[in-house]
N, C-alpha and C positions, 0 to 999 in steps of 0.2 A: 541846451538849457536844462537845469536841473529840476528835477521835480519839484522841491520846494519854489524856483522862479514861478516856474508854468500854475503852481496851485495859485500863487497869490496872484497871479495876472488874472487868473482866472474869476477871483473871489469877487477881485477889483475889478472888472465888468459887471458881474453879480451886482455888486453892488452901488456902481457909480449905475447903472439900467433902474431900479430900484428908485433911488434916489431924485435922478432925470426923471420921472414917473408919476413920483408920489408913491410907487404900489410897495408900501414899506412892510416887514413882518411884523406882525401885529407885537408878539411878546417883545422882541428887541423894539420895539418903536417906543413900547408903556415903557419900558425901564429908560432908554432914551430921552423919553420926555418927562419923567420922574428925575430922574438926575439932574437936568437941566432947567426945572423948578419952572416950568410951562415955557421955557423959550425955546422957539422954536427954532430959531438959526442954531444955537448951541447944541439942539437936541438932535439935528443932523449930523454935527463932528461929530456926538457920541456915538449917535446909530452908527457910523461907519466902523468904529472898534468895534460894539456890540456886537455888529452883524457881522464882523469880518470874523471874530471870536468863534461864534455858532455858527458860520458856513467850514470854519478849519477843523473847528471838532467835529462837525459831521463827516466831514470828508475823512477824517481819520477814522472814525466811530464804521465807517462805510469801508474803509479801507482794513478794518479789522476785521468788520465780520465778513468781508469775503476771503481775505487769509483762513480766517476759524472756517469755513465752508471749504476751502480750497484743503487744508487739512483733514476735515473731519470726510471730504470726497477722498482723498490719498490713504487716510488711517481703513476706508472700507473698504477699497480697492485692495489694500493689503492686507485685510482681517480676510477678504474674499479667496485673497489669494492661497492664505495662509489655510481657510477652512479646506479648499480646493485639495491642496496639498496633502491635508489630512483624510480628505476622503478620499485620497489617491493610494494613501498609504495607510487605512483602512482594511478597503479593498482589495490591498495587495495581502494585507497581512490575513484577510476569511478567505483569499484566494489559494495562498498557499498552506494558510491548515485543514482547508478541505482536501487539497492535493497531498499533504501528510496522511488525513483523516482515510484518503482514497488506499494511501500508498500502505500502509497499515493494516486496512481492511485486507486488500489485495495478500497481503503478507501472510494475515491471521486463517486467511483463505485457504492459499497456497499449503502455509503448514496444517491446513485443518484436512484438507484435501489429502497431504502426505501421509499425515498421522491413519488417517481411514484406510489411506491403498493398504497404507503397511497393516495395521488391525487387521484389515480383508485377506489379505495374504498372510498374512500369519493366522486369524482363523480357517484359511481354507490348506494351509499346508495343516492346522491342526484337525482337521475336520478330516483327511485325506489316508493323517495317520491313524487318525481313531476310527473312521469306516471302513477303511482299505487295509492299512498294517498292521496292525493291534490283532482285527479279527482271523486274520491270517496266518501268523507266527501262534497264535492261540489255539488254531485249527478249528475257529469256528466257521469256515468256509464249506460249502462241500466238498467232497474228495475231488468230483468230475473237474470243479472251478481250479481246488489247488493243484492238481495231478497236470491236467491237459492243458488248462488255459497260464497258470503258473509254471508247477514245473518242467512242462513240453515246448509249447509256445513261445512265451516270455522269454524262456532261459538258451533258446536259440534263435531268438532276434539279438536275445545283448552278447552273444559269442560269434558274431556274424566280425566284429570289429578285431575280434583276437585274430581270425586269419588273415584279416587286413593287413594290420600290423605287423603281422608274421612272419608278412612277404615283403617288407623294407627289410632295409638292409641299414638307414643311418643311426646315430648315436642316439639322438632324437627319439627317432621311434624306437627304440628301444627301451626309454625311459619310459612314453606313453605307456607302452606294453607291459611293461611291468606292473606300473600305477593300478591302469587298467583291470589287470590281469589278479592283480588285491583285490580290487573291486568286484571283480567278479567271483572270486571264491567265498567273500564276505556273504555276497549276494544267495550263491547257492548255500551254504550253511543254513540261514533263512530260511529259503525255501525248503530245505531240508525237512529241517522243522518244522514247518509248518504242514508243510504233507504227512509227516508221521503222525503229526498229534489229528487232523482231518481226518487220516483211516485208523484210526485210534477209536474217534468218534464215532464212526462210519461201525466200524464192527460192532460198537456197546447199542448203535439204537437198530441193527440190524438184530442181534443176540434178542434185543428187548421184543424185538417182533416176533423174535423167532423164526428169523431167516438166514438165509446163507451170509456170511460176509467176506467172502471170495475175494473180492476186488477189496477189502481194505486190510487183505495182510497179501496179497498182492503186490499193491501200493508201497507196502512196507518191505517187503522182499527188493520193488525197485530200488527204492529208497537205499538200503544196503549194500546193495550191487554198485551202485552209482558210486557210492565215497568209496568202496574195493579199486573198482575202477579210476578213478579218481588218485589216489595215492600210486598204482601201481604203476601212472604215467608218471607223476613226479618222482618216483625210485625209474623212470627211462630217460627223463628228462637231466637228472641227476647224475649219470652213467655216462 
């Protein structure tokens, strides 16, 4: 049965109960009995259009506003859905610019951290050479520092590796050794220097005392000796 049957089967109980009754709706009943010019049998056929008019448009009037309800539940459902949505992706998106914001920091970190070693290291290689080398090669050291702890010490811990090397035999060390072996004559030249200008010193503030200064033309006598010695193996080495 189609919905339109079943409403007016419907209507028509509605209103044949009514009828059987007496218990008619008041507004369709006046307009029924205005129409029908006070007859009362007459005004019953009306009231049945009447009533059956105003039972149809409510039922539609009823059947609209639950669609408009049925919609405007589905339109929130999906505005819900949709707000949902957006604070999902939101969310996602202060999630991952703090995970930038993080990744960034970590970064600016990282290089700020790098930047400082390298500063630190390079102020302390600078610091190394202007406390240790400078004062050194200048002879502002004592003689006992430059002589004993420099040119005695020092200068036979770093030639401990020349006879190392000296006693390979491969192509390899051979090149070490040579390298090496640069490195180490650059070295003593330095140190050379630097002990000559020390008992250089050494004898001006000894003269200034008016004492002996034995030990810094001594120093210097080593000092001599040492590059005599020095070249006279390179004229054996040569040979």
């Amino acid at each position: 049965m189609s919905q339109k049957k079943e409403l007016e089967k419907k209507i028509s109980k509605i209103v044949k109960s009514e009828l059987d009754k007496n218990n008619y709706e008041d507004t369709a009943w006046l307009k029924a009995f205005k129409e029908a010019r006070g007859d009362k049998n007459e005004a019953r056929a009306i009231y049945i259009e009447i009533r059956t008019r105003d039972l149809e448009d409510e039922f539609y009037e009823e059947q609209e506003r639950i669609e408009a309800e049925r919609i405007e539940r589905e339109n929130k459902i999906e505005q819900e859905r949709i707000d949902k949505e957006n604070r999902i992706y939101e969310l996602r998106a202060k999630r991952d610019e703090l995970r930038e914001n993080r990744r960034v920091k970590n970064l600016e970190k990282s290089y700020s951290k790098k930047e400082s070693n390298l500063r630190s290291s390079s102020q302390n290689e600078n610091s190394f050479i202007e406390t240790k080398i400078k004062p050194f090669i200048r002879g502002e050291e004592s003689l006992a520092y430059s002589y004993w702890g420099i040119g005695v010490l020092l200068a036979i811990i770093l030639a401990l590796p020349l006879f190392i090397f000296e006693n390979l035999k491969s192509d390899s060390a051979a090149i070490i050794l040579g390298l090496y072996a640069l490195a180490y004559i650059i070295f003593t030249i330095f140190v050379s220097i630097g002990i000559w200008r020390s008992a250089g010193f050494y004898v001006i503030e000894k003269n200034k005392k008016k004492e002996n200064g034995f030990w810094g033309y001594a120093a210097r006598v080593s000092v001599v000796l040492a590059i005599i010695r020095f070249f006279v193996e390179i004229v054996k080495e040569l040979k």
